[in-house]
DOSEDREN-215587 format. One record per residue (C-alpha): residue number from 0; x, y, z. Coordinates in nm, 4 decimals, m for minus. Layout:
// residues N
seq,X,Y,Z
NUM,X,Y,Z
...
//
This chain:
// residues 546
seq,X,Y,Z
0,m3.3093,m3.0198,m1.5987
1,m3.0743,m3.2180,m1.3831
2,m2.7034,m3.2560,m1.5637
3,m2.5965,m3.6154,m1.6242
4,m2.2962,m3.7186,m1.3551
5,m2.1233,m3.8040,m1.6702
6,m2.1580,m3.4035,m1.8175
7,m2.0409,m3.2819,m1.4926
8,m1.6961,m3.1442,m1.4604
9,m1.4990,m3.2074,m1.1332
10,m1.5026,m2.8606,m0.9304
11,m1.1357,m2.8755,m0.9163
12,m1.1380,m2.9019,m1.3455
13,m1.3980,m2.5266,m1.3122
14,m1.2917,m2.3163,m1.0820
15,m0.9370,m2.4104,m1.0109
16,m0.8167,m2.2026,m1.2678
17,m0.9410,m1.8515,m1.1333
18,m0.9173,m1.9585,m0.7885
19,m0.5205,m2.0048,m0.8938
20,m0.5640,m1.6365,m1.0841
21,m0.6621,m1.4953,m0.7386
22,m0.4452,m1.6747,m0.4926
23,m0.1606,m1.4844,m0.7045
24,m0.3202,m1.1056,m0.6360
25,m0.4271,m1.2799,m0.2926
26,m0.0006,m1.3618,m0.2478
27,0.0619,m0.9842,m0.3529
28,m0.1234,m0.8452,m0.1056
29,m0.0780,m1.0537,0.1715
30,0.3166,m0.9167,0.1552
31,0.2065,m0.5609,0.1563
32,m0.0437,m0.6254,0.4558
33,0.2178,m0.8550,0.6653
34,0.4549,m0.5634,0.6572
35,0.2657,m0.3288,0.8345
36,0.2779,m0.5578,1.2015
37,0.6214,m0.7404,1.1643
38,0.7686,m0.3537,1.1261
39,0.8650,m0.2953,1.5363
40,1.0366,m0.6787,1.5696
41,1.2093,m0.6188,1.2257
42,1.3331,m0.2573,1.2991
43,1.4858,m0.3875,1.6440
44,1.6084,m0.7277,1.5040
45,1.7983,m0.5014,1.1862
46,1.8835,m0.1796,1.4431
47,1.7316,m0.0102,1.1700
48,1.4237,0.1990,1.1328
49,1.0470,0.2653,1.0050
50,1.1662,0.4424,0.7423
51,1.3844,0.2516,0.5990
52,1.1177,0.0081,0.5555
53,0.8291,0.2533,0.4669
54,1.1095,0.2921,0.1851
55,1.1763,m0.0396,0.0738
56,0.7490,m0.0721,0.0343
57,0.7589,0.2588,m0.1374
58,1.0168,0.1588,m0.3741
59,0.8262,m0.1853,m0.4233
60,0.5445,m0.0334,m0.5731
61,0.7433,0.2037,m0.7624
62,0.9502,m0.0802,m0.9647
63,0.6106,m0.2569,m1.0437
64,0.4786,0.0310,m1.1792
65,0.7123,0.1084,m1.3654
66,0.7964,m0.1959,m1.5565
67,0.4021,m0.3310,m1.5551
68,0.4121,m0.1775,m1.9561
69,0.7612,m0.3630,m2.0061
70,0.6433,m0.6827,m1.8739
71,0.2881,m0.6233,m2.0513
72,0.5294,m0.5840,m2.3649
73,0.7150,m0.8921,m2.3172
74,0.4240,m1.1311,m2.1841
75,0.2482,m1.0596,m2.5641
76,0.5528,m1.0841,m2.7235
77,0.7134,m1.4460,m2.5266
78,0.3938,m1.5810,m2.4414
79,0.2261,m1.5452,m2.1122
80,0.2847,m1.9048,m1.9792
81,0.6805,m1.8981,m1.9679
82,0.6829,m1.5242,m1.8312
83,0.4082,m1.6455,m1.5545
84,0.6740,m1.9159,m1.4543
85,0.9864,m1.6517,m1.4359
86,0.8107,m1.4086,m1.2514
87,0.6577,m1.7149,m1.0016
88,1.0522,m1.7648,m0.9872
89,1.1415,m1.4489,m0.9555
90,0.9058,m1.3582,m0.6151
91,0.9860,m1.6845,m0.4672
92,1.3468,m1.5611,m0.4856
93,1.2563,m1.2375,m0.3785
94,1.0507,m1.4224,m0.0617
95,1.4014,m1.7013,0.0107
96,1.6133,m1.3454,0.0399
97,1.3556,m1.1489,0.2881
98,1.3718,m1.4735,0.4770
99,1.7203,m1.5087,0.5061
100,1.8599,m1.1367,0.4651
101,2.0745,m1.0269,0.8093
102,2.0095,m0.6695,0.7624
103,1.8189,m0.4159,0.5889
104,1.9488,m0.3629,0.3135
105,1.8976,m0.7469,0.1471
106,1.5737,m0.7061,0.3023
107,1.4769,m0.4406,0.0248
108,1.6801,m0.6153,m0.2123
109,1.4132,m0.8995,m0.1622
110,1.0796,m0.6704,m0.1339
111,1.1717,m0.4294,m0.3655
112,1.3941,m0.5841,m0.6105
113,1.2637,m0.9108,m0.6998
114,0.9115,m0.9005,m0.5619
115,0.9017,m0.5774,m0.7095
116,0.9725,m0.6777,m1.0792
117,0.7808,m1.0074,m1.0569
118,0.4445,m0.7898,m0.9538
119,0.5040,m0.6485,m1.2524
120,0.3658,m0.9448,m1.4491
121,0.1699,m1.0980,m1.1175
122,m0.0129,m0.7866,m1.1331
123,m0.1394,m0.7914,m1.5049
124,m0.1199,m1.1435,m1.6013
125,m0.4486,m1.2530,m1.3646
126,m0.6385,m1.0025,m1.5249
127,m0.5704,m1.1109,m1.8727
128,m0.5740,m1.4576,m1.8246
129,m0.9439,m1.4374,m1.6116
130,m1.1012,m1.3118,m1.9492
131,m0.9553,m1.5713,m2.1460
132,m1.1591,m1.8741,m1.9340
133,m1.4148,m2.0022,m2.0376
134,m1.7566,m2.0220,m1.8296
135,m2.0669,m1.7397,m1.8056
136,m2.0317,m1.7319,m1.4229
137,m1.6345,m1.6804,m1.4849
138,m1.6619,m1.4040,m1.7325
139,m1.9181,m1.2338,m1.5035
140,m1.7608,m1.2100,m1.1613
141,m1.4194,m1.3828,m1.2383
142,m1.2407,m1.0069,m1.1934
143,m1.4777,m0.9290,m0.9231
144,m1.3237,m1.2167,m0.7655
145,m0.9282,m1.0866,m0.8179
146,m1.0570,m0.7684,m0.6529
147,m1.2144,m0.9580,m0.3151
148,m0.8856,m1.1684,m0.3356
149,m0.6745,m0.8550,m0.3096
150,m0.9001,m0.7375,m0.0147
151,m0.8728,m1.0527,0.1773
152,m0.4898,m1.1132,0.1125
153,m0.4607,m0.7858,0.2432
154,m0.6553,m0.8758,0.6085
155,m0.5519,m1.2138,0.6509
156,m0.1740,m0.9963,0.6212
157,m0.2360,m0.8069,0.8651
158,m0.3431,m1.0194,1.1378
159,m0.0933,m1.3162,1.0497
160,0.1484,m1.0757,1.0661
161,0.1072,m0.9791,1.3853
162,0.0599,m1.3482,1.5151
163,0.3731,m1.4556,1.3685
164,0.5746,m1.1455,1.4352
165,0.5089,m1.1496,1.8741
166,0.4635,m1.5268,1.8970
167,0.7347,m1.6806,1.6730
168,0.9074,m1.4754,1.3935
169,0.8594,m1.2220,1.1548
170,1.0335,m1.4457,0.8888
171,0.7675,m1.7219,0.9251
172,0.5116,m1.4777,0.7921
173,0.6995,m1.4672,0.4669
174,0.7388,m1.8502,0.4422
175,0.3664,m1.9177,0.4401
176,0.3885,m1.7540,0.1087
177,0.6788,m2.0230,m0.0510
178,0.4130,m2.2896,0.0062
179,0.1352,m2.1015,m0.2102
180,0.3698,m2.0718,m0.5439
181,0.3652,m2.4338,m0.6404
182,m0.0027,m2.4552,m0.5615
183,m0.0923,m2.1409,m0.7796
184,0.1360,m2.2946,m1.0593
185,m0.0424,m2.6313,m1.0602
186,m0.3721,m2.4634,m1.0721
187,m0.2711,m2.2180,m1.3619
188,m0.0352,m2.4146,m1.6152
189,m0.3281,m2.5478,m1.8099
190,m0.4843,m2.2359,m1.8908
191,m0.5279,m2.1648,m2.2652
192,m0.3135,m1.8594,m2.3678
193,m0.2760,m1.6437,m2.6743
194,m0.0401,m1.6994,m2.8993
195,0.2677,m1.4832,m2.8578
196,0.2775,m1.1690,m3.1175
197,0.4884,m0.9122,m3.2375
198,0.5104,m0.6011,m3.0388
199,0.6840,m0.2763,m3.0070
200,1.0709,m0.3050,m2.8620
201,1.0938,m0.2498,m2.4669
202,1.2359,0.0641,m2.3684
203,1.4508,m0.0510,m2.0898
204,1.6770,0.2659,m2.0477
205,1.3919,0.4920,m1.9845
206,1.2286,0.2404,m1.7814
207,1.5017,0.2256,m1.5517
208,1.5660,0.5931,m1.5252
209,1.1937,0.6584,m1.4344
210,1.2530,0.3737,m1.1215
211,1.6006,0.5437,m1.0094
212,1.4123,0.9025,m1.0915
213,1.1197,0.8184,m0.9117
214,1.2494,0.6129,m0.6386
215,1.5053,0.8321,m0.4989
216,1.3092,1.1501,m0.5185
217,1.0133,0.9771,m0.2957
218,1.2798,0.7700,m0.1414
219,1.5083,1.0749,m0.0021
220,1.1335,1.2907,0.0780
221,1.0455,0.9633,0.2966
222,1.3945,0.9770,0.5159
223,1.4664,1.3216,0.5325
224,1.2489,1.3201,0.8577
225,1.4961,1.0512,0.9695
226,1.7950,1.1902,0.8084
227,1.7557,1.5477,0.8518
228,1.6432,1.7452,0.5258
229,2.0045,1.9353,0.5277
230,2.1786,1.9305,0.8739
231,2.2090,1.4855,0.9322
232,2.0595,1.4615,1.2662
233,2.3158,1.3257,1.5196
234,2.7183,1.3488,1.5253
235,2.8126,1.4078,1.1340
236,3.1766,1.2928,1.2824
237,3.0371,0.9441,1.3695
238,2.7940,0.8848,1.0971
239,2.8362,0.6342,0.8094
240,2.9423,0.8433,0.4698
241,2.6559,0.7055,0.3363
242,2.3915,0.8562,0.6138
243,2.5987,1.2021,0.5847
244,2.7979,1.2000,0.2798
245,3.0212,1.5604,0.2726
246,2.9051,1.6599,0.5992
247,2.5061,1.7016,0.5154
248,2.2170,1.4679,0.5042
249,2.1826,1.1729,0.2654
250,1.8377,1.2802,0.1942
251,1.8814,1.5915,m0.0485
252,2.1307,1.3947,m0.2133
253,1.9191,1.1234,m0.3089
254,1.6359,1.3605,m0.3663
255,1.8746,1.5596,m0.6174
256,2.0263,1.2345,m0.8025
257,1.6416,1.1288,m0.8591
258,1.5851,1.4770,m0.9907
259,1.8799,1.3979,m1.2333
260,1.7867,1.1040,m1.3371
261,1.4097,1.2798,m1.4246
262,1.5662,1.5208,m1.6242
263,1.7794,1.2773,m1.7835
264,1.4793,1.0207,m1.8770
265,1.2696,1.3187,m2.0164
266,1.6075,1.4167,m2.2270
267,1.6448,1.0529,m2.3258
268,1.2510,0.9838,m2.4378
269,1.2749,1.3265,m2.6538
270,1.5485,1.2035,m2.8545
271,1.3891,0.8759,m2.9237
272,1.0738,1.0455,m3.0358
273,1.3229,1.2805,m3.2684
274,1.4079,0.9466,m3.4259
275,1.0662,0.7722,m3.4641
276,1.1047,0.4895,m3.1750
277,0.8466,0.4657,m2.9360
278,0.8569,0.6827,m2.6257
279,0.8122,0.5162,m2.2747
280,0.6429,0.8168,m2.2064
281,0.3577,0.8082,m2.4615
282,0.3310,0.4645,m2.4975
283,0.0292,0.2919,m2.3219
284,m0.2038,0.4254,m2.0352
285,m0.0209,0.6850,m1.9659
286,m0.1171,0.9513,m2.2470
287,m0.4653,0.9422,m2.1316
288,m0.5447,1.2300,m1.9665
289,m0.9002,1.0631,m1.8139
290,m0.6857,0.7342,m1.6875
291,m0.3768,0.9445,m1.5424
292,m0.6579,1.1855,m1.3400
293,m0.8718,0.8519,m1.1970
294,m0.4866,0.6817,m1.1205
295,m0.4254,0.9906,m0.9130
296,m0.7748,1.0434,m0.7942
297,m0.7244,0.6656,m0.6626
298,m0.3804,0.6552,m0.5394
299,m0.5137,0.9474,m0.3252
300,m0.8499,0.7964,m0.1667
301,m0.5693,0.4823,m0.0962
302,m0.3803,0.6824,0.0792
303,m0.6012,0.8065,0.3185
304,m0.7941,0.4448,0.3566
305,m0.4850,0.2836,0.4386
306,m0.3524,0.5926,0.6579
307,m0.6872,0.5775,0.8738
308,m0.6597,0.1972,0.9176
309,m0.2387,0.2026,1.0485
310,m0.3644,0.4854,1.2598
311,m0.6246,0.3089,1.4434
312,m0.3467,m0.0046,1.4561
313,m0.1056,0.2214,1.6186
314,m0.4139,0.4012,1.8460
315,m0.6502,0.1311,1.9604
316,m0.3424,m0.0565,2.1848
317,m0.2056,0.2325,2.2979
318,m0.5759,0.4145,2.4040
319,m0.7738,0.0815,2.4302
320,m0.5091,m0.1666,2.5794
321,m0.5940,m0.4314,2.2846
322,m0.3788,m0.6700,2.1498
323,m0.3153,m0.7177,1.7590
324,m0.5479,m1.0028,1.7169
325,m0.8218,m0.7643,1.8662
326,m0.7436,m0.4300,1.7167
327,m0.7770,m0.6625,1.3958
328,m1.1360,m0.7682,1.4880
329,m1.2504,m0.4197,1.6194
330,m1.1446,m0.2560,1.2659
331,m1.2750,m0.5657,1.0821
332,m1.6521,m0.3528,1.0083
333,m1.4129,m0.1178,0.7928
334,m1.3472,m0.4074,0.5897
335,m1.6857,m0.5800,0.5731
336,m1.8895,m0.2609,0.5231
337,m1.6497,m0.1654,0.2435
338,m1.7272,m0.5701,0.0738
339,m2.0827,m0.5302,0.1296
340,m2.1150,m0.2398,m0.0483
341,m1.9039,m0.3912,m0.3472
342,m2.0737,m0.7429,m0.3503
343,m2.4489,m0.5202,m0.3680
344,m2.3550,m0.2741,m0.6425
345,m2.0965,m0.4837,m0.8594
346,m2.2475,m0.5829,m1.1892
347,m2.5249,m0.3832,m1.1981
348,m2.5877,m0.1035,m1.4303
349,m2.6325,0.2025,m1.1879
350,m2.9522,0.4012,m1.2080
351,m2.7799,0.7274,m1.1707
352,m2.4548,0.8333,m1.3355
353,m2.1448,0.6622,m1.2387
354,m1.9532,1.0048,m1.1191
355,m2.2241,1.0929,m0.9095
356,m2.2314,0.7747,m0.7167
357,m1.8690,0.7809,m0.6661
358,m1.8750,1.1566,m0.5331
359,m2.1387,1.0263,m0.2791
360,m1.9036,0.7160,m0.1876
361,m1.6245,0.9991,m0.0947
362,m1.8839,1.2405,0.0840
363,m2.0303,0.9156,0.3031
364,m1.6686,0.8840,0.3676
365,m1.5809,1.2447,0.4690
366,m1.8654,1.1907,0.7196
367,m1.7632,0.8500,0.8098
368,m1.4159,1.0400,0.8802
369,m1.5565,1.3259,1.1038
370,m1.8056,1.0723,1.3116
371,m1.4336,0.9191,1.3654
372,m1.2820,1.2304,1.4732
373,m1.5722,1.2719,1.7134
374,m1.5251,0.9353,1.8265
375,m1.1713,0.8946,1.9371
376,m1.2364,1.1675,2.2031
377,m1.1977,1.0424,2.5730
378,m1.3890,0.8481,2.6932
379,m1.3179,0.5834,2.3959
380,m1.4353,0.2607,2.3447
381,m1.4370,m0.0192,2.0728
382,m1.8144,m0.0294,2.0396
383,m1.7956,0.3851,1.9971
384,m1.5982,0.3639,1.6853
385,m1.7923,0.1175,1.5175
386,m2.0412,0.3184,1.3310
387,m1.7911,0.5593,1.2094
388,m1.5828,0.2464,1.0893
389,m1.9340,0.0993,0.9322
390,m1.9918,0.4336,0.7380
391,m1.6096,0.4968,0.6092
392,m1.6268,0.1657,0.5267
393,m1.9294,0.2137,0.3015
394,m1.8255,0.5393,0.1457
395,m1.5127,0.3810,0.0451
396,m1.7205,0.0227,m0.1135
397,m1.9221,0.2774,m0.2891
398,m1.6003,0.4365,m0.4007
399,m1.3480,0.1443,m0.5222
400,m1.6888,0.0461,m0.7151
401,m1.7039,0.2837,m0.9991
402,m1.3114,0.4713,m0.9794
403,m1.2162,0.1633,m1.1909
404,m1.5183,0.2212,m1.4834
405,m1.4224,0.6186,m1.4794
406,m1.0482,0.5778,m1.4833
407,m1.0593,0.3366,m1.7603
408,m1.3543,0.5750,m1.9856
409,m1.1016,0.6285,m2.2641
410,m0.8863,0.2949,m2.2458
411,m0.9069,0.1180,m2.5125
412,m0.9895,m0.3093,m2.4798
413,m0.6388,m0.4033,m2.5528
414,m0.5155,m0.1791,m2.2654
415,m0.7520,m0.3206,m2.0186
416,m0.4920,m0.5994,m1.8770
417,m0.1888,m0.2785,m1.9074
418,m0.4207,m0.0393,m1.7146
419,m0.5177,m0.2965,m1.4424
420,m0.1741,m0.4029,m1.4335
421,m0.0448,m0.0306,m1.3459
422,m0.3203,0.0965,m1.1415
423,m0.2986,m0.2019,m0.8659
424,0.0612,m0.0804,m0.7962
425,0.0189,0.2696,m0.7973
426,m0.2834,0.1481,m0.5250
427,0.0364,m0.0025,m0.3510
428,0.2169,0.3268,m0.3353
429,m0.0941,0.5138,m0.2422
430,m0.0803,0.2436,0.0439
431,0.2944,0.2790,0.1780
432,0.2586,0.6455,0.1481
433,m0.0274,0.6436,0.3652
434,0.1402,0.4713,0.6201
435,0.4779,0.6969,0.6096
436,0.3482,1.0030,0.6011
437,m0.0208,0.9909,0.7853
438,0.1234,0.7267,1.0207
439,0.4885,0.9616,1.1110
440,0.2535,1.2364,1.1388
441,0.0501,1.0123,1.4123
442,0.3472,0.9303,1.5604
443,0.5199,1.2743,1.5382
444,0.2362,1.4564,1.7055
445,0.2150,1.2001,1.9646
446,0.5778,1.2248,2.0704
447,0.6048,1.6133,2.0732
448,0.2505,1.6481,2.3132
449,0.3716,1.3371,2.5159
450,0.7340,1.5346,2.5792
451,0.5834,1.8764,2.6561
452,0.3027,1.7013,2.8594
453,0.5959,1.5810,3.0775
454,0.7297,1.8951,3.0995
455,0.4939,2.0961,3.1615
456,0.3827,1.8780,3.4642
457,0.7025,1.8841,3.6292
458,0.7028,2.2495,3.5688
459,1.0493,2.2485,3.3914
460,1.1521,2.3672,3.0692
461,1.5100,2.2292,2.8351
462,1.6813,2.3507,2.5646
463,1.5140,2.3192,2.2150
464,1.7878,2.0751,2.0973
465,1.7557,1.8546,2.4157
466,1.3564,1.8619,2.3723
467,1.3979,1.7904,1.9664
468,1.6363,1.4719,2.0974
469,1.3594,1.3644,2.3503
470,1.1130,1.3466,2.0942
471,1.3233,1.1808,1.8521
472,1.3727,0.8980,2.0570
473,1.0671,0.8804,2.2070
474,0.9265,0.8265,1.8384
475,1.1838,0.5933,1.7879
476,1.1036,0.4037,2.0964
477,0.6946,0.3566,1.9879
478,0.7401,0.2383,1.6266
479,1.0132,m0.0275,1.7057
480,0.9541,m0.1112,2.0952
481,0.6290,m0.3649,2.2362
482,0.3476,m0.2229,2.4404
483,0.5205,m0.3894,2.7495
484,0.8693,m0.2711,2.6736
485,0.7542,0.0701,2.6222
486,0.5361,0.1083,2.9720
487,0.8789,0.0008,3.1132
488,1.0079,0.2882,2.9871
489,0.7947,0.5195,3.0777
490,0.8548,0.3480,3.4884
491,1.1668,0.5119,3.4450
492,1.0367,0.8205,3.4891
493,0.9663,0.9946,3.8500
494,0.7487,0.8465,4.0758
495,0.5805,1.1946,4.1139
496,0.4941,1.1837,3.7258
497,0.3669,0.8546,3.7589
498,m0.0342,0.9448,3.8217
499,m0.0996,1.1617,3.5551
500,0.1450,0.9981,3.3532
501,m0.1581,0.7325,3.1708
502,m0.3410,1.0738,3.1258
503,m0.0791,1.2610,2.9046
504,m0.0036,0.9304,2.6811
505,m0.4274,0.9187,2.6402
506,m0.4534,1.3120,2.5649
507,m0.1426,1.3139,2.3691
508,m0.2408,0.9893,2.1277
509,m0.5998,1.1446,2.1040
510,m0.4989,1.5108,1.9765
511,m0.2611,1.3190,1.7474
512,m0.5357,1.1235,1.6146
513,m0.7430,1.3706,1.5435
514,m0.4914,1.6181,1.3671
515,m0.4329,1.3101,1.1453
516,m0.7756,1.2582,1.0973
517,m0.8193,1.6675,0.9709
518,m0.5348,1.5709,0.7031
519,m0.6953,1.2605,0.5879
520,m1.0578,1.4731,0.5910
521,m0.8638,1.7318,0.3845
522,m0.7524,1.4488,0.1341
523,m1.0433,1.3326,0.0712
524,m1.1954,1.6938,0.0101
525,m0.9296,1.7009,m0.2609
526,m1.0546,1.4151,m0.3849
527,m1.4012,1.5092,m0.4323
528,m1.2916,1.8324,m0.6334
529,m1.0731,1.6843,m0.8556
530,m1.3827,1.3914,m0.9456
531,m1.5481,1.6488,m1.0888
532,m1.3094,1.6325,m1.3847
533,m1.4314,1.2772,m1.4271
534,m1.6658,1.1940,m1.7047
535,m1.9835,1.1482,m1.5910
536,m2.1005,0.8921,m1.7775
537,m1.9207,0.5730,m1.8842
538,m2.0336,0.3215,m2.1735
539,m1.8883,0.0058,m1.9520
540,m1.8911,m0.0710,m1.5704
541,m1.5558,m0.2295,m1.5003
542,m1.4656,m0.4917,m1.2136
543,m1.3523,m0.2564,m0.8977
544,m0.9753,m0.2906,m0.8033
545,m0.8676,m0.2922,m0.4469
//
């Protein structure tokens, strides 16, 4: 039967509502993904480095996690509407200071600070609010929808990022993101919320001690490859206090304070158990054993999917000669496999158990890995690592489907918005740690076999501390310097280097690759044997989470 025009509800009046819910997770990832190619024009523009960076995104993700059961807390207890609004203040804030800041340290004032605590409730509050709307077709694939909003926030990132970043400014990729927050507010205000209700007092003490614990720890681990783990690298005499405070490297320090302040929040949530006030440590998700296993299972498999993925960003120009735009289309089958596998399985009730499936996702993908491996040997083209991309890809769509279902097995339905709300960010982390550790390693590896290819072919051999310097600055120069500015470089060198010179860069970016590749191969292994602690069955399938 044909519904009268006068029944029919303007599209705008159905589906402007979620499509406002998603544009918000679509916002969130679009400023994790834009970081990733603006890095080499920021890090020259602040004379700073990747680290520092890889820090502030690391320290992001930390603060949202950490406060997502605080702001889950508050949003029940204030109403979700007015908290919505703050926290749609509070990242716009966060985006005004990233535009604006002159150096690095307002930069992760902005990212980390602001953005950080307004993803707190922009990471929970679409997931809550999508199962309050009304509509069959809204309940059914409405959080399907937040998920494929995170994935394409996280593309479209990653190649404006790298348009805006070489053709105009790296600041312009952040102001695209000031025009979406009065558009998502217009399209969310009218949504129908629950009434505000009483809930238990926020812990903010311990929630603060867990970021500082946290944060420094990972913080310190994260520079001390910069820094030096004990002895700072360079002059002590003409370092900042703060780089070498005392004489030794900033990093143990702020790997020790976070220790501290560890020890002090555990301290701290045992004496307000002795006293009958709820512990930050045992309140919500967090003392369930199932959820905490799939949260690391899953921060895991993100590391390695996002560590691939900056690899091939950082290999493809340097081994291919592509630019950004095209290393973005030649590792767009990752992405596409990956949604086609989501789009075919989500929603339907799996014929075999949901643990098996996902241990077949991660085994497709440790193949998927190794065809990679194989691939990336000379001679490489774009076309040869496509079916390696197409079956990682897969593996990982048949992954992200059913990690969500197992990981939430013992949840209960009030925790669902609190659960969602702290995985995503702890995805995040996953995320930055796969680019600072896989991608250093990458670049590391590269950087040591480029310096002893050098040497080795004009037959001359330097002191260890002059060969540590070369390849410090030689890593330096390929995370912050162009393509074009770095071949310059390498002119400098002698004229009799110059023929196998292309050689040693190929041979030295393809064994770096593929030591990288063994890691990530190795992660995933880990992976697989800690599924099998899973359950294997689960009573509901949950939306996936990416």
């Amino acid at each position: 039967m044909v519904t009268p025009p006068a029944l029919r509800q303007p599209i705008l009046e159905t589906w402007g509502q979620p499509l406002g819910l998603c544009l918000i997770l679509f916002m969130l990832s679009y400023t994790i993904g834009v970081v990733q190619p603006i890095m080499p024009p920021l890090v020259q523009e602040f004379n700073s480095s990747v680290g520092y960076v890889q820090s502030a995104l690391v320290l992001m993700s930390l603060v949202t996690a950490s406060f997502t059961p605080t702001a889950e807390n508050l949003s029940r207890r204030l109403g979700r509407r007015p908290v919505l609004a703050i926290a749609l203040g509070f990242f716009a804030l966060g985006l005004v200071v990233i535009i604006l800041s002159p150096n690095i340290g307002l930069f992760t004032l902005g990212l980390a600070g602001c953005i950080g605590v307004a993803g707190a409730v922009l990471m929970s509050t679409p997931v809550a609010l999508m199962d309050t709307l009304p509509g069959e077709v809204i309940q059914k694939y409405g959080l399907v929808a937040l998920a494929i909003a995170g994935v394409l926030g996280a593309l479209v990132g990653s190649i404006t990022g790298g348009v805006m970043a070489f053709d105009f400014s790296w600041r312009w990729a952040f102001a695209f993101e000031l025009g979406l927050i009065p558009i998502i507010w217009w399209l969310v205000r009218s949504i129908a919320v629950p009434a505000p209700v009483q809930t238990l007092p926020a812990d903010w003490p311990g929630g603060l001690l867990s970021v500082a614990g946290f944060g420094l720890t990972l913080v310190g681990l994260s520079l001390a490859s910069e820094l030096g783990w004990w002895q700072p690298k360079g002059n002590p005499q003409t370092l900042d206090f703060v780089l070498a405070p005392f004489g030794i490297s900033a990093a143990p320090v702020l790997i020790a304070t976070g220790l501290v302040c560890l020890g002090l929040l555990i301290f701290w949530e045992r004496g307000r158990s002795r006293l009958g006030q709820p512990s930050l440590l045992r309140l919500g998700v967090f003392n369930r054993r199932i959820y905490t296993l799939g949260l690391t299972i899953g921060t895991l498999h993100t590391m390695t999917t996002v560590g691939v993925q900056f690899n091939l960003f950082q290999f493809i120009p340097a081994v291919l000669g592509l630019n950004p735009i095209q290393t973005s289309i030649a590792v767009i089958p990752f992405t596409v496999a990956q949604l086609a596998v989501l789009l075919l399985l989500v929603k339907r009730r799996p014929q075999f158990p949901p643990r098996y499936l996902l241990q077949s996702g991660l085994v497709v993908k440790t193949v998927g890995i190794a065809m990679l491996w194989a691939a990336v040997s000379p001679p490489v083209t774009a076309l040869e690592l496509l079916p390696a991309l197409v079956v990682m890809g897969a593996g990982t769509g048949l992954f992200v489907t059913y990690i969500t279902s197992l990981t939430f097995a013992d949840t209960h339905k009030d925790q669902k918005a609190e659960a969602r709300g702290v995985y995503r960010p702890f995805q995040n982390l996953g995320a930055s740690l796969g680019r600072g550790i896989l991608g250093t390693m990458l670049v590391s590896v590269a950087s040591l076999k480029i310096v002893d290819g050098i040497l080795a072919e004009l037959g001359q051999s330097v002191a260890p501390e002059v060969r540590r310097n070369a390849v410090r600055s030689l890593q330096v120069a390929i995370q912050t310097l162009r393509r074009s500015d770095r071949r310059d470089l390498f002119d400098q060198l002698p004229d009799s280097l110059q023929p196998a010179l292309n050689g040693i860069l190929r041979t030295a970016a393809v064994q770096a690759m593929q030591s990288t590749l063994l890691v990530i191969l190795a992660l995933c292994l880990l992976c697989l044997g800690l599924s099998f602690l899973l359950p294997k069955t689960v009573k509901t399938i949950e939306a996936p989470i990416e």
